[in-house]
PASEBA-1860 file (N, C-alpha, C; in nm, 3 decimals):
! residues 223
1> XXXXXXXX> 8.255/23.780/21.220/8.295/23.639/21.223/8.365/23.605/21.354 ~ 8.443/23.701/21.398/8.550/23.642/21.509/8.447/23.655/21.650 ~ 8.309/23.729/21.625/8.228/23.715/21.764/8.117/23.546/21.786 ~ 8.184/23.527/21.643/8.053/23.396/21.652/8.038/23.286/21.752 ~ 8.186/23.267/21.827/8.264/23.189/21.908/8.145/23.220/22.055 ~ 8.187/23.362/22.076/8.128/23.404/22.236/7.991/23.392/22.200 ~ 7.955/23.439/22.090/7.747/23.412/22.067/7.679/23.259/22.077 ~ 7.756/23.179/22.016/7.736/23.045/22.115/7.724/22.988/22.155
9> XXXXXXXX> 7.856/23.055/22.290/7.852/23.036/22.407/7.735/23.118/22.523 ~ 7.705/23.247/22.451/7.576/23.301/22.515/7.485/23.257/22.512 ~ 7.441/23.158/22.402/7.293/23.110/22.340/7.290/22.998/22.450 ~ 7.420/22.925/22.489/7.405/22.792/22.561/7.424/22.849/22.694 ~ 7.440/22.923/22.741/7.424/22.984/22.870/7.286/23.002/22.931 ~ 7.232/23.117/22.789/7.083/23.074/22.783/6.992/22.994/22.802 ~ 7.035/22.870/22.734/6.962/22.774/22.741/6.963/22.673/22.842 ~ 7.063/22.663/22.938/7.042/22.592/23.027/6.987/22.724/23.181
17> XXXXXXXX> 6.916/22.659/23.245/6.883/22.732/23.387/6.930/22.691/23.538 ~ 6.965/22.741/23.532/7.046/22.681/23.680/6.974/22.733/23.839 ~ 6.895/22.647/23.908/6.804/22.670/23.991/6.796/22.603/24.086 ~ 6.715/22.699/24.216/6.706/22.602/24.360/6.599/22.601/24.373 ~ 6.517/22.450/24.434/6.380/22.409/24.479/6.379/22.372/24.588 ~ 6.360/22.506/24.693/6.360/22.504/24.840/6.185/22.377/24.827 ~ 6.116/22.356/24.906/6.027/22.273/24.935/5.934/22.242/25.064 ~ 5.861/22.212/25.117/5.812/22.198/25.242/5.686/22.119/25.233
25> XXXXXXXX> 5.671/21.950/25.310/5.587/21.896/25.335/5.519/21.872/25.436 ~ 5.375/21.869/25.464/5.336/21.798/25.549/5.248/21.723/25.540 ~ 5.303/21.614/25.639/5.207/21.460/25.582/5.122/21.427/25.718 ~ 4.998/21.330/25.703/4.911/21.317/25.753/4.857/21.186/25.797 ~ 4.911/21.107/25.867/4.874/20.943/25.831/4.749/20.936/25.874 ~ 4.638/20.868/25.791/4.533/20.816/25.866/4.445/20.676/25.853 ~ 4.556/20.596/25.980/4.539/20.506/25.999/4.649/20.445/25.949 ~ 4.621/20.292/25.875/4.717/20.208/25.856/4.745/20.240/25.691
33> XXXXXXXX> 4.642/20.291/25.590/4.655/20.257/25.473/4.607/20.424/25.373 ~ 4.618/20.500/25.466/4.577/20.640/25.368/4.648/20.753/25.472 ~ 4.707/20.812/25.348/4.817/20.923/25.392/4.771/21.046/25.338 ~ 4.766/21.153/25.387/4.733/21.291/25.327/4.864/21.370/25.318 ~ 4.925/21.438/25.229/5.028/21.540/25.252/5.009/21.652/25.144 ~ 5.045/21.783/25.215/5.034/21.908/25.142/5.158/21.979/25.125 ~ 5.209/22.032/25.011/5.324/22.062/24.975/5.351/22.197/24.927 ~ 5.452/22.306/24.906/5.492/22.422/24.888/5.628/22.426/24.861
41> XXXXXXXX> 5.604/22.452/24.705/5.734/22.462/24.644/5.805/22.584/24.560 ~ 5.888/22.600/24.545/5.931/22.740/24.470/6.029/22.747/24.384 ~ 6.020/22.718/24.243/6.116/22.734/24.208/6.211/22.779/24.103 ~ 6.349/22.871/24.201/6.375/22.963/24.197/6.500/23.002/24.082 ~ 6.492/23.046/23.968/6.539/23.038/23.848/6.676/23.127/23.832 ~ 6.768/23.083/23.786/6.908/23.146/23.749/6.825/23.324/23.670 ~ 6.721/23.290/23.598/6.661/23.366/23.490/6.525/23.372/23.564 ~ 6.478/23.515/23.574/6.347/23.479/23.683/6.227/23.479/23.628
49> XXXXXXXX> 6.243/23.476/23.474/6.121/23.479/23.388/6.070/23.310/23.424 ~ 6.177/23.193/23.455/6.128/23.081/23.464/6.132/23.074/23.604 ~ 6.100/23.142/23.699/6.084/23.121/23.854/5.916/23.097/23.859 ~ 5.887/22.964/23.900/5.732/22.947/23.963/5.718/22.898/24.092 ~ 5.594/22.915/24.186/5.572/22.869/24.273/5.424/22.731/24.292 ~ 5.450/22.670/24.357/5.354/22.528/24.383/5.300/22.528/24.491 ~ 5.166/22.491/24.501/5.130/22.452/24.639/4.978/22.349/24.581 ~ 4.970/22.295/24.709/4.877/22.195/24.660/4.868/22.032/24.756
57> XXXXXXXX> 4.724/21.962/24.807/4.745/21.847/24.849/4.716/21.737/24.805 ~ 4.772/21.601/24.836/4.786/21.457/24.785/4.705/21.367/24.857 ~ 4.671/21.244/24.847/4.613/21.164/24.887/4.667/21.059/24.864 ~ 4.697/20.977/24.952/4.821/20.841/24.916/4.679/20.729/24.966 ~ 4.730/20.610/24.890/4.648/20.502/24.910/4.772/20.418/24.946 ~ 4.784/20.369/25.053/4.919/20.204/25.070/4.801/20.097/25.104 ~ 4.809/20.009/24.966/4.725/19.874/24.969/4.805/19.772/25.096 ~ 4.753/19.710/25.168/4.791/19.617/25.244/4.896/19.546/25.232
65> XXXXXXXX> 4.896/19.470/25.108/5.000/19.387/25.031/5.169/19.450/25.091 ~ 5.225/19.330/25.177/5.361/19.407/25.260/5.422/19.301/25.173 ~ 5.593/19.327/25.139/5.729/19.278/25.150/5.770/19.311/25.286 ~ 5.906/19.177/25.308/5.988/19.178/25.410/6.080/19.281/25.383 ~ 6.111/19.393/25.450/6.221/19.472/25.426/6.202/19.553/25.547 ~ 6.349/19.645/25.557/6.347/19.759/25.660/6.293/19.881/25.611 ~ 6.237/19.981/25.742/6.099/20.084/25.684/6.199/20.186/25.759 ~ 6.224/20.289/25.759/6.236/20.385/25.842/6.152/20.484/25.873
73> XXXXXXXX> 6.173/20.554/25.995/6.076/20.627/26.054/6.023/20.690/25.948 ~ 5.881/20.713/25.993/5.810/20.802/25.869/5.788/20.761/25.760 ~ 5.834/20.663/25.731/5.789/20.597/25.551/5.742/20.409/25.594 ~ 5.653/20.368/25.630/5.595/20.303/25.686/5.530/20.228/25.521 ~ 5.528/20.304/25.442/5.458/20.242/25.322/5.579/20.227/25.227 ~ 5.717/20.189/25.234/5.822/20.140/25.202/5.795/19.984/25.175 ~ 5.754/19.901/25.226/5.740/19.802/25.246/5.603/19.743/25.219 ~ 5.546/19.834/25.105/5.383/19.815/25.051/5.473/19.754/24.927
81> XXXXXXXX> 5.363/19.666/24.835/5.365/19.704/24.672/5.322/19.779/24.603 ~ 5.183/19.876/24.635/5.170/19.941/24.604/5.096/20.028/24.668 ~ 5.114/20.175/24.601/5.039/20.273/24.651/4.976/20.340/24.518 ~ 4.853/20.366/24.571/4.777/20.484/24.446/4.777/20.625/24.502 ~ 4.791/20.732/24.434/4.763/20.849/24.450/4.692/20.979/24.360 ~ 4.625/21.046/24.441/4.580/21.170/24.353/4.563/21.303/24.424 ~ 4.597/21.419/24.352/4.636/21.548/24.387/4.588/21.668/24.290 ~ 4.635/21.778/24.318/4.604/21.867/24.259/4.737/21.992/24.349
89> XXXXXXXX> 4.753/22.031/24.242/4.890/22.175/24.236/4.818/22.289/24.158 ~ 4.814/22.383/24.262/4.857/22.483/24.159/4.947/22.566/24.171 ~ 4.974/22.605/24.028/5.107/22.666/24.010/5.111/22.823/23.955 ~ 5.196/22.901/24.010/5.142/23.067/23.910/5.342/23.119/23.933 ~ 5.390/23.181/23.842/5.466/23.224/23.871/5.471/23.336/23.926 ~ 5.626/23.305/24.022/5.699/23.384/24.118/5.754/23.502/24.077 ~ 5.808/23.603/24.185/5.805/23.761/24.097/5.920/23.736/24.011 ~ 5.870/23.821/23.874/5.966/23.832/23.748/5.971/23.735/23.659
97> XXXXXXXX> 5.827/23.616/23.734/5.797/23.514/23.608/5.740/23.556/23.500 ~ 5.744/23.482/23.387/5.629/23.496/23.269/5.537/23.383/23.282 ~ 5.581/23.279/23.324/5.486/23.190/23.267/5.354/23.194/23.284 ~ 5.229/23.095/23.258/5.116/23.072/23.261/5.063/23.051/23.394 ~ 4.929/23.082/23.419/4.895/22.979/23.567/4.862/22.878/23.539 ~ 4.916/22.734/23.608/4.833/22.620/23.541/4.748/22.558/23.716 ~ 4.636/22.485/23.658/4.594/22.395/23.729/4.626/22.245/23.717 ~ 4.655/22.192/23.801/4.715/22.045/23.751/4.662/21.957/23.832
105> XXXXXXXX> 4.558/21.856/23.794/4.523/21.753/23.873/4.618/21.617/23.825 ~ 4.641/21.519/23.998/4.762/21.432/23.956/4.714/21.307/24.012 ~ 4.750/21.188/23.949/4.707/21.077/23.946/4.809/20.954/23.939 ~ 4.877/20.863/24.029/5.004/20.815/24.042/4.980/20.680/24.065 ~ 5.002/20.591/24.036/5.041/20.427/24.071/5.176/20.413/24.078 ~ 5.215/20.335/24.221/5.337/20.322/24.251/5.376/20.217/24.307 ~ 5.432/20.085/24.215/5.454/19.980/24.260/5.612/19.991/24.317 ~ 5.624/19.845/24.402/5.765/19.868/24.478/5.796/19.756/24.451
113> XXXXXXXX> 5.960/19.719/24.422/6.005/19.575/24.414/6.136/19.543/24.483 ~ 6.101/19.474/24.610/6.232/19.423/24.669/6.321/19.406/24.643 ~ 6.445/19.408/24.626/6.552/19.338/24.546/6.646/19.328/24.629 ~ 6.799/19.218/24.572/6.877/19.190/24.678/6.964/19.261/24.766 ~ 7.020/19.270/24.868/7.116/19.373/24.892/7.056/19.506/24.976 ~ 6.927/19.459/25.008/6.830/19.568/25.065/6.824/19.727/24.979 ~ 6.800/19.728/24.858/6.768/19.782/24.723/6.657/19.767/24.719 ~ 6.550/19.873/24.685/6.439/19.885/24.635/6.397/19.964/24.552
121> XXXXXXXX> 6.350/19.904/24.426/6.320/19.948/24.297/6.153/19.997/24.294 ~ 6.126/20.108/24.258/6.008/20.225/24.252/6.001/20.249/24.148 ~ 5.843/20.207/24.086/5.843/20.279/23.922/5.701/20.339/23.943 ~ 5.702/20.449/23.948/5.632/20.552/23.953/5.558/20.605/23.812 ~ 5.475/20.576/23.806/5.383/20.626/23.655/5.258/20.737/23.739 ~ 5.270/20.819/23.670/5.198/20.942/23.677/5.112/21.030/23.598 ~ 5.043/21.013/23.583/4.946/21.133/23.469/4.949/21.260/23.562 ~ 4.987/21.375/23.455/4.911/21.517/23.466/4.827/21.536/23.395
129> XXXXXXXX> 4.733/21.601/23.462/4.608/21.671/23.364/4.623/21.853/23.413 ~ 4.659/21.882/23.314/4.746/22.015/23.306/4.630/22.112/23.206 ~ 4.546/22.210/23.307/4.481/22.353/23.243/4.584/22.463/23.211 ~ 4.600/22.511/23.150/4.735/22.600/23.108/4.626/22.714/23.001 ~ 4.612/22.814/23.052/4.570/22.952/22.996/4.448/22.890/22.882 ~ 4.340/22.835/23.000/4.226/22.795/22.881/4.252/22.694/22.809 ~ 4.366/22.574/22.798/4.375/22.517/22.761/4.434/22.377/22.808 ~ 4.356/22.229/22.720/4.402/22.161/22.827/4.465/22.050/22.753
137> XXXXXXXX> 4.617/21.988/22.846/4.685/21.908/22.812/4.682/21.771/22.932 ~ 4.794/21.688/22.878/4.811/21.574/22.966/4.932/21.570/22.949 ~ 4.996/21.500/23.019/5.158/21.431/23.085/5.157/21.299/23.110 ~ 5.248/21.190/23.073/5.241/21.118/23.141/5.453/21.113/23.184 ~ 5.438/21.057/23.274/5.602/21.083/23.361/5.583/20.894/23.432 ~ 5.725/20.831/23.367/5.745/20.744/23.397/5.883/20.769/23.501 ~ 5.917/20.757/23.632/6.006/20.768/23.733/6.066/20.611/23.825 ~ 6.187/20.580/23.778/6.220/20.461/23.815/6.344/20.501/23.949
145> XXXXXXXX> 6.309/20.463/24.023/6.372/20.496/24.145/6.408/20.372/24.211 ~ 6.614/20.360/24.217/6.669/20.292/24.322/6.721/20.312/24.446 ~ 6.664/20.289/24.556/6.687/20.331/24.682/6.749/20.239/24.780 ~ 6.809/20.267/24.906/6.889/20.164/24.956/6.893/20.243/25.107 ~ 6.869/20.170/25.253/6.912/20.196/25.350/7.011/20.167/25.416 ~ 7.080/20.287/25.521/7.190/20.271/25.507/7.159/20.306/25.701 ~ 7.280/20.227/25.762/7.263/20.278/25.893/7.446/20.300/25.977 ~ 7.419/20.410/26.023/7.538/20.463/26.122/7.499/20.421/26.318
153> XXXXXXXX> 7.580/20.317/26.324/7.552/20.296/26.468/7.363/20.284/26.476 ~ 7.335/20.385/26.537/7.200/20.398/26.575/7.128/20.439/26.462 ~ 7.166/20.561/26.359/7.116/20.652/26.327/7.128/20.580/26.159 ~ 6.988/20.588/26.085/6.973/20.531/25.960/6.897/20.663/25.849 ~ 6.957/20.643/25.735/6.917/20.718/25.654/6.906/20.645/25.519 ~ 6.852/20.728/25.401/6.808/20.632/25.260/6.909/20.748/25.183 ~ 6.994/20.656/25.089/7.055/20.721/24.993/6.901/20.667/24.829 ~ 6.936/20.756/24.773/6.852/20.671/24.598/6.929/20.764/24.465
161> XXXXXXXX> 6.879/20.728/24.377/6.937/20.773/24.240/6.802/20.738/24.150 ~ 6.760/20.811/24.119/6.606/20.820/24.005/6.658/20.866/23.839 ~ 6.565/20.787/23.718/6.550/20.882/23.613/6.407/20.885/23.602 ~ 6.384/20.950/23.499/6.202/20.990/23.425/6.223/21.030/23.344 ~ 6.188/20.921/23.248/6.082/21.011/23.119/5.945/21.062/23.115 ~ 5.912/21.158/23.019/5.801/21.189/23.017/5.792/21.259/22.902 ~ 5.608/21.197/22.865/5.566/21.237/22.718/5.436/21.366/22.760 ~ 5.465/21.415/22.646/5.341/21.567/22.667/5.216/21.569/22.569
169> XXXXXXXX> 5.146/21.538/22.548/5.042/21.555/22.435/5.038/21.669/22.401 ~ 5.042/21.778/22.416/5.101/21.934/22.347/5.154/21.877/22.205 ~ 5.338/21.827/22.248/5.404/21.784/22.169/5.396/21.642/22.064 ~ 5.320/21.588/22.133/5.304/21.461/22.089/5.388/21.383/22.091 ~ 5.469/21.385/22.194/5.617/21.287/22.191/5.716/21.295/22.358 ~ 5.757/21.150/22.364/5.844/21.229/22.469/5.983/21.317/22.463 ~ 5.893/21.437/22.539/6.010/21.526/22.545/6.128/21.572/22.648 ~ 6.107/21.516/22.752/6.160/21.570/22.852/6.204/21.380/22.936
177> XXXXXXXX> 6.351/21.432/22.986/6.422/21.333/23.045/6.497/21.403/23.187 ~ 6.493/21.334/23.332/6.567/21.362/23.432/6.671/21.300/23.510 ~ 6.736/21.352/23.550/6.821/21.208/23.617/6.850/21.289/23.788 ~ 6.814/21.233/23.844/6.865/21.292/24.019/6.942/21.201/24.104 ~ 6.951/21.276/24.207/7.046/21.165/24.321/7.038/21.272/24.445 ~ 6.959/21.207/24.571/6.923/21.276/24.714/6.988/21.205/24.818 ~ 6.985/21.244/24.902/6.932/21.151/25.074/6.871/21.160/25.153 ~ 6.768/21.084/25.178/6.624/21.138/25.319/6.752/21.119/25.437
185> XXXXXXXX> 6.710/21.249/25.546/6.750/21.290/25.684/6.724/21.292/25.748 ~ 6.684/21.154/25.852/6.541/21.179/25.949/6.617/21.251/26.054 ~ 6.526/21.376/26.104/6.554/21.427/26.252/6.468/21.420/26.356 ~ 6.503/21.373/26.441/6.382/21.358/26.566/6.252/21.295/26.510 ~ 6.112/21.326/26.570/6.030/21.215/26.557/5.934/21.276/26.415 ~ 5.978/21.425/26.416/5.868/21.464/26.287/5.920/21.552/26.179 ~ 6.054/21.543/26.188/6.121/21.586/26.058/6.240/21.530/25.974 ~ 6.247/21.564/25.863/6.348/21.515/25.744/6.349/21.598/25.672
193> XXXXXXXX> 6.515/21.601/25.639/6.538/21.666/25.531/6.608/21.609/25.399 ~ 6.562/21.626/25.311/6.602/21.589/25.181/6.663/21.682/25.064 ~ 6.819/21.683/25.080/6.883/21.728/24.955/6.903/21.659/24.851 ~ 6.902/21.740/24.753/6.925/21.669/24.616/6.965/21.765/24.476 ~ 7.012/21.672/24.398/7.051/21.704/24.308/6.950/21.676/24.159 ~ 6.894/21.759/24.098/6.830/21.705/23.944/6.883/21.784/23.853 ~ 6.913/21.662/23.692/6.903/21.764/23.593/6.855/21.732/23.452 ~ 6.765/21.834/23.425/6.662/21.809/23.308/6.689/21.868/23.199
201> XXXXXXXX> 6.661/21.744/23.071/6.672/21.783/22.975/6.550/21.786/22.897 ~ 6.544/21.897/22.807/6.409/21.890/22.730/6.412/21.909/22.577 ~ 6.345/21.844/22.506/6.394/21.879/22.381/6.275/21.965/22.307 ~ 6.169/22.030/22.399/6.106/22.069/22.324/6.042/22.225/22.443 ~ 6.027/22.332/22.381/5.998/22.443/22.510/6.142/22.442/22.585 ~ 6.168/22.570/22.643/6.228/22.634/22.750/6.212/22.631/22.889 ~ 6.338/22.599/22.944/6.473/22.606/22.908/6.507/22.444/22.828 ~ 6.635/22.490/22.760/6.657/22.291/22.691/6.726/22.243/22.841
209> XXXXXXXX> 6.804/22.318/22.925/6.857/22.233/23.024/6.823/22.288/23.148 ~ 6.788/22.230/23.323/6.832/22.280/23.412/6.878/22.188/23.498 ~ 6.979/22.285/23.542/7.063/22.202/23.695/6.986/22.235/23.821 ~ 6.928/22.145/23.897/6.859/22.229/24.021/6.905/22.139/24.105 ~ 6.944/22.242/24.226/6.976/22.159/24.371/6.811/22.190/24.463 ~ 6.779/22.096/24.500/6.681/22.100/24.603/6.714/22.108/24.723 ~ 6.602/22.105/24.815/6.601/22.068/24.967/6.458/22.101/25.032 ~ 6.418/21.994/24.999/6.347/21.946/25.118/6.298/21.916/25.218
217> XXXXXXX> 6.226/21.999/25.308/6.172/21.976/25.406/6.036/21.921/25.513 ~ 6.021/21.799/25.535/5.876/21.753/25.536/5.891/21.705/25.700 ~ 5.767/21.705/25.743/5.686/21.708/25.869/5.563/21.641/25.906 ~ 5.605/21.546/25.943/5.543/21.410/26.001/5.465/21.470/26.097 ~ 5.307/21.503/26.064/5.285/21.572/26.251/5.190/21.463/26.265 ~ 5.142/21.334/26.204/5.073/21.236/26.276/5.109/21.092/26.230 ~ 5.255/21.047/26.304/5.335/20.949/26.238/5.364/20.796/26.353
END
């Protein structure tokens, strides 16, 4: 009886994962209205049974359709309403993972809405189409993102704060909720870095919680 206290506290130790998602982009502009970028991600688990790695490239569509607002270097499609996108990841875990290999093809509409105060509101809807060991699921991930530029003398950067839900057809319900908060870092003419903070809750599958700090690194080599 008197150990039931520390058991728990072990079970909830357990259950949350506490992790870093180092990252690396590179993007591709071509032309005025189609963007290519390829990405490599890793990530790296308190518990290394949930450590996986990502890699995989995107295809951005920015429709013509502009708002008046400020763009900073490198994000030129800030000031679209919308963009379409589609991709493909794959994913296999990293040493001392268990998980599955999945294939994941990705499919995104991303409208943008001006707002006052130089605030811009991003709602990001996304389908996964997720192969997972012979078997196949879908995702859909709703991501509402408020962002805001901010400038020092010369030098300007974007603070934002995002949540997402998202439903799994596995489960049949939504299971999984995020909440983050970053800042893009432009350096010189072809890099940024982006730290951040996420943390996810899930109510269905392992882990129920993780804390992950990111960072981000992406590379403008035709901007």
């Amino acid at each position: 009886m008197c150990l039931l206290p520390f058991c728990k506290t072990e079970l909830k130790a357990q259950d949350t994962s506490n992790e870093f998602w180092p990252q690396v982009n590179a993007y591709f502009k071509l032309g005025s209205v189609v963007q290519v970028f390829s990405t490599m991600t890793e990530h790296v688990a308190s518990n290394s049974k949930d450590t996986d790695f990502r890699i995989g490239p995107t295809i951005l569509f920015h429709l013509p359709a502009v708002f008046h607002g400020e763009v900073l270097r490198h994000h030129y499609e800030e000031n679209r309403f919308v963009t379409l996108g589609a991709g493909y990841l794959y994913i296999t875990p990293g040493p001392g993972g268990t998980g599955s290999v999945e294939q994941r093809g990705v499919l995104q509409l991303i409208p943008r809405i001006p707002l006052p105060k130089k605030l811009v509101l991003i709602d990001r809807n996304q389908v996964d189409l997720r192969w997972i060991s012979q078997s196949f699921y879908w995702r859909y991930r709703n991501r509402v993102t408020l962002q805001r530029n901010f400038s020092i003398h010369s030098y300007s950067f974007t603070t934002y704060g995002q949540v997402e839900a998202q439903y799994y057809s596995k489960y049949d319900t939504w299971y999984r909720t995020t909440y983050s908060a970053g800042v893009r870092l432009p350096i010189g003419k072809i890099v940024e870095l982006l730290p951040y903070y996420e943390r996810e809750n899930t109510s269905q599958g392992e882990p129920a919680h993780v804390n992950a700090v990111g960072l981000t690194l992406s590379l403008f080599l035709r901007d």
